[in-house]
C-alpha positions in Angstrom: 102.9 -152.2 111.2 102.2 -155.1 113.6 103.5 -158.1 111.6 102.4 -161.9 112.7 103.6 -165.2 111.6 100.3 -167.3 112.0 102.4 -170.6 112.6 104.4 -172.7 115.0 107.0 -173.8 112.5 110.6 -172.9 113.9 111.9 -173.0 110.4 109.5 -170.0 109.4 110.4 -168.4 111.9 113.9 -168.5 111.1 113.3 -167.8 107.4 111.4 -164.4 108.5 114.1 -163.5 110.5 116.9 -164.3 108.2 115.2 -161.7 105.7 115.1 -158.8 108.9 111.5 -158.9 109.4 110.0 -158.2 113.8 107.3 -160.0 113.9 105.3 -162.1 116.4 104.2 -165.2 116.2 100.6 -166.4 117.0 99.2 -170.1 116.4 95.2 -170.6 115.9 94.0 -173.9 116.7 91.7 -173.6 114.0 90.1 -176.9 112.2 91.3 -177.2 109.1 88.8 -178.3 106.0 89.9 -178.9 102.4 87.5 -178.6 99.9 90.4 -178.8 97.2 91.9 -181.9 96.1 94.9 -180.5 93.6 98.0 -179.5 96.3 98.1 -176.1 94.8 94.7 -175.4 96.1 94.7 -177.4 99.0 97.9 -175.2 100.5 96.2 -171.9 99.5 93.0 -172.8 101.3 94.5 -174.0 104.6 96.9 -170.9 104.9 94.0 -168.4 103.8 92.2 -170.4 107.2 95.3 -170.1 109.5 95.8 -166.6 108.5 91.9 -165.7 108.9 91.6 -167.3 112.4 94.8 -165.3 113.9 93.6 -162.2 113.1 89.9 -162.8 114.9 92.0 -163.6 117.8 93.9 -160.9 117.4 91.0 -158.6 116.6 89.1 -160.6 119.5 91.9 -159.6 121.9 92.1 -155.8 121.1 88.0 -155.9 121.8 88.5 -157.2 125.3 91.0 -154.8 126.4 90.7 -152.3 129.0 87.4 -152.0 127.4 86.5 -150.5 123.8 89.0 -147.4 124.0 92.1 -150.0 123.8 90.6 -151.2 120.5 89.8 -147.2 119.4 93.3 -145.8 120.4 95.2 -148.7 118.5 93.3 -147.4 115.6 93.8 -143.6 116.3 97.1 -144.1 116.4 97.5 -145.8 113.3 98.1 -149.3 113.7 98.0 -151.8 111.1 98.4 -155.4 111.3 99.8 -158.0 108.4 99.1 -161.7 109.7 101.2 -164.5 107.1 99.8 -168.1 107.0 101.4 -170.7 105.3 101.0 -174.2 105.0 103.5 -176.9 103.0 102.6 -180.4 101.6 105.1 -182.8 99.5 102.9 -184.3 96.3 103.8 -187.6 94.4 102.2 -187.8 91.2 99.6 -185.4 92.4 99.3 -187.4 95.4 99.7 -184.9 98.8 101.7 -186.5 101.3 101.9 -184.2 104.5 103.8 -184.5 108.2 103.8 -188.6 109.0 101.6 -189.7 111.9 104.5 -192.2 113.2 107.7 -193.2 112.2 106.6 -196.1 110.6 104.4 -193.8 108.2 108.0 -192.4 107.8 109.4 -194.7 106.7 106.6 -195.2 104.3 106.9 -192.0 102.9 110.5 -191.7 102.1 110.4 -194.7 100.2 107.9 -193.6 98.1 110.6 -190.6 97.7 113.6 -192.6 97.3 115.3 -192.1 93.6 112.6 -190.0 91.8 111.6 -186.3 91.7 108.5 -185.4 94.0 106.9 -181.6 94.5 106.5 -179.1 97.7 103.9 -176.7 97.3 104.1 -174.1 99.7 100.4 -171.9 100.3 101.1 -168.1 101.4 98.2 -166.0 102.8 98.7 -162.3 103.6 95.6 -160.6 105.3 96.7 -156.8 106.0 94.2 -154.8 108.4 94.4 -150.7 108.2 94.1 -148.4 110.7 89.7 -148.5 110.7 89.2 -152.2 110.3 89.1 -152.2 106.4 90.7 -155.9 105.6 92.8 -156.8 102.5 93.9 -160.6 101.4 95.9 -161.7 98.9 97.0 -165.5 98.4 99.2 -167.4 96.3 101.5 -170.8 96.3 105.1 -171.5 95.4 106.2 -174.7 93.5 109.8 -176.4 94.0 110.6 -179.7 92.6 112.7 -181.9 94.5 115.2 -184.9 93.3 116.1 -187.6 95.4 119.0 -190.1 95.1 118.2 -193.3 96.2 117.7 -194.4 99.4 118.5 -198.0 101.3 116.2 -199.5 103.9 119.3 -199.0 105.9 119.4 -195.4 105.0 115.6 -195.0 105.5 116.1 -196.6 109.0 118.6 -194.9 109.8 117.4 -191.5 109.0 113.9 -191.9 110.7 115.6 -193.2 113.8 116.8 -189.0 113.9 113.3 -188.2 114.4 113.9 -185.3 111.9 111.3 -186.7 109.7 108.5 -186.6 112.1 107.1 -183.0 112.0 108.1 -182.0 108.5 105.8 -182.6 105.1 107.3 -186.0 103.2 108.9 -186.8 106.3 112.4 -185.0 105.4 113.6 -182.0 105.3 115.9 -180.6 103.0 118.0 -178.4 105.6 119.3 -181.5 107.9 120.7 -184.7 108.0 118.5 -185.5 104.9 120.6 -183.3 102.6 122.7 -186.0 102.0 120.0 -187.6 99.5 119.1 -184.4 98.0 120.2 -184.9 94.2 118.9 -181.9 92.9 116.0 -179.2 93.0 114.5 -176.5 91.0 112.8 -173.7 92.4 112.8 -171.7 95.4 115.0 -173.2 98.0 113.3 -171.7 100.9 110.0 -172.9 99.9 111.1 -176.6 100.8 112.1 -175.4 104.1 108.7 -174.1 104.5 108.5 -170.1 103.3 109.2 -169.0 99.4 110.5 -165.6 101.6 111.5 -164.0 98.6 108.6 -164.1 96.8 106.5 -163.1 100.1 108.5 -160.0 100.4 108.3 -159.4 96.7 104.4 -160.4 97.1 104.0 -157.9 100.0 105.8 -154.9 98.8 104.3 -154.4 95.7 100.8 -155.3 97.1 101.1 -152.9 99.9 102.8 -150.2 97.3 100.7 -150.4 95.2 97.3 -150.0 96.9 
């Protein structure tokens, strides 16, 4: 099985390969639209999208090979693709806060954060291709709920002049310099980072096994 991570993020791509999955990673620019409001839903519907738009590329691709045999020898031979999406937001009081547009946006968000618990949802598509084009999805979200301590202006400056903030959900993350105001959480670990990789597995396995 041909295994594809249908995102950019360096920290997925570390939790894959932390758990001993080979994979390759392809990136869609697809637009995303939300027709959800509640995070739970809004994560699900923009992995489902990045996960659906990688594999038409990928389907794309194996089309425009060497011509139409390419495409019928992959599947003589039995290959099978699984493509992963995911997508993360941090929510306040139901409110979605996802990667800041500047560093004063930042700064912004992490007060907001500062001394009180907050959410990261975490949406997981799998979309598993056989052999003769039949195509299976499956989709779910993780929740973890995060504590903060609270932060200083000075700590808030201080942290955002990293630049750590600037490409993550909430503008933190939990694996970096920004540990040191992490009072508590409960949940998955890993889904804060950006994967719940033991649930995927878990999710994938019996899925797979079981169809």
């Amino acid at each position: 099985m041909r295994i594809y991570l249908a995102s950019a993020s360096p920290r997925r791509r570390e939790l894959l390969l932390q758990i001993g999955l080979e994979f390759e990673v392809k990136v869609s620019n697809v637009q995303e639209m939300v027709n959800a409001s509640e995070p739970e839903r809004v994560v699900e519907e923009l992995s489902a999208q990045k996960a659906q738009a990688v594999l038409a590329d990928l389907e794309r691709e194996l089309r425009q090979r060497a011509a139409a045999d390419a495409w019928r020898q992959a599947e003589a031979a039995g290959e099978e693709i699984l493509v992963i999406g995911a997508d993360t937001v941090v929510a306040v009081d139901g409110r979605i806060l996802g990667k800041p547009a500047d560093r004063g946006a930042a700064a912004k968000m992490l007060k907001l954060l500062s001394g009180r618990s907050h959410e990261v949802f975490t949406g997981v598509t799998l979309i598993f291709r056989e052999p003769l084009g039949q195509i299976r999805r499956k989709t779910f979200h993780e929740r973890t709920e995060v504590v903060f301590y609270a932060m200083s202006q000075a700590e808030i400056d201080g942290y955002v002049s990293t630049g750590d903030c600037l490409d993550k959900a909430g503008a933190y993350g939990i694996q970096g310099y920004c540990a040191r105001y992490i009072k508590e959480i409960k949940g998955d670990y890993n889904n804060v980072v950006g994967l719940p990789v033991g649930r995927l597995y878990q999710e994938a396995k019996e899925w797979l096994e079981n169809e």
